[in-house]
C-alpha positions, 0 to 999 in steps of 0.5 A: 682364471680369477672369478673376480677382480678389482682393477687397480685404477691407482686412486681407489680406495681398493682395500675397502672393496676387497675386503667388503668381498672377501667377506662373502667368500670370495678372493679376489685379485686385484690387477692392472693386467689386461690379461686378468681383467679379461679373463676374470669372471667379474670386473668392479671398477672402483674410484675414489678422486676425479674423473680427469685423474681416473682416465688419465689412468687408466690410459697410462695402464692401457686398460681403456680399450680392455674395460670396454671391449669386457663381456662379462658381468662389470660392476663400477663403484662410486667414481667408477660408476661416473667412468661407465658414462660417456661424459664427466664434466668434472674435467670436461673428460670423455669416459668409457662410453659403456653406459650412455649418460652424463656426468654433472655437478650435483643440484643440491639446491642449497644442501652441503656438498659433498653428499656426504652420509646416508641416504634411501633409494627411489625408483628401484628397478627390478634388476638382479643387482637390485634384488631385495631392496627396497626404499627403506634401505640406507646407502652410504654416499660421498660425492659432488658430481652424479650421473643424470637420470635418464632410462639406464637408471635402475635406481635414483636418489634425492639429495636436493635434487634427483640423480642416479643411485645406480646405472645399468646396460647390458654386461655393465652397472654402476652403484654411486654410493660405497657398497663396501661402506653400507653395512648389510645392504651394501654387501647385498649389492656385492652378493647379488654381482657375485651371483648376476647371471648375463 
């Protein structure tokens, strides 16, 4: 049984993400296998493209139903984090539905898009993916759709407007910036998963 594994959604920057765990101990195994997916001790999500392309494949692998039936911690990654939600209007496509929210083009108020650098929290809830965090910490971001603030936020950030930084619900949490990309804090993110107890 795999303590961890990256689903391989065929559009992700997965090698990033393997390594960026790989460098707190842990080997992880990526797979498009339903049968490792489901018995791994941890899922992430990763995503990198659009949401119409990510779903389109997840369906051709036949992982839509494995995704949401997993009990076990679940964690979503930048375009991963958006598939969590039930809705992306970035292709008008229905999601995984696991995390109740939306997807929309981000308020930039007039700032270059994409979000594109590094970028605080506000708002941080007192979560275990969240221990240690604070609104001095800088996370990377690349995106131009986020997902609406709503009370499954754990923790926001402002670019123009607010939306949510990371999204959570029961098993299942998103992070719409790259842990993988964001130094020591973003490998505490990924060490805090590593050590979520359900």
């Amino acid at each position: 049984m795999a303590e961890l594994v990256i689903v391989d959604t065929g559009c992700a920057n997965i090698s990033s993400v393997y390594f960026a765990i790989k460098r707190l101990g842990v080997e992880p195994v990526i797979s498009a296998d339903a049968a490792i997916i489901k018995q791994a001790e941890r899922v992430i999500l990763p995503g990198v493209g659009t949401a119409k392309a990510a779903m389109h494949n997840l369906a051709e692998r036949d992982l839509i139903s494995t995704l949401q039936g997993l009990q076990q911690p679940v964690l979503g990654i930048c375009l991963g984090m958006q598939l969590l939600t039930a809705h992306s209007m970035e292709g008008d496509v229905a999601c995984l539905g696991l995390i109740p929210g939306e997807v929309a083009p981000l308020n930039a108020a007039g700032l270059r898009l994409p979000h594109m650098g590094w970028n605080t929290l506000h708002s941080i809830s007192q979560h275990p993916l969240l221990k240690g965090f604070t609104s001095q910490d800088y996370l990377y971001f690349v995106h131009s759709f986020a997902v609406v603030p709503s009370q499954y936020s754990l923790a926001q950030c402002h670019y123009g407007s607010d939306f949510a930084a990371v999204i959570g619900k029961d098993n299942v949490a998103g992070a719409q910036f790259h842990p993988e990309r964001s130094g020591k804090v973003g490998a505490r993110l990924l060490q805090n998963f590593l050590e979520w107890q359900l």
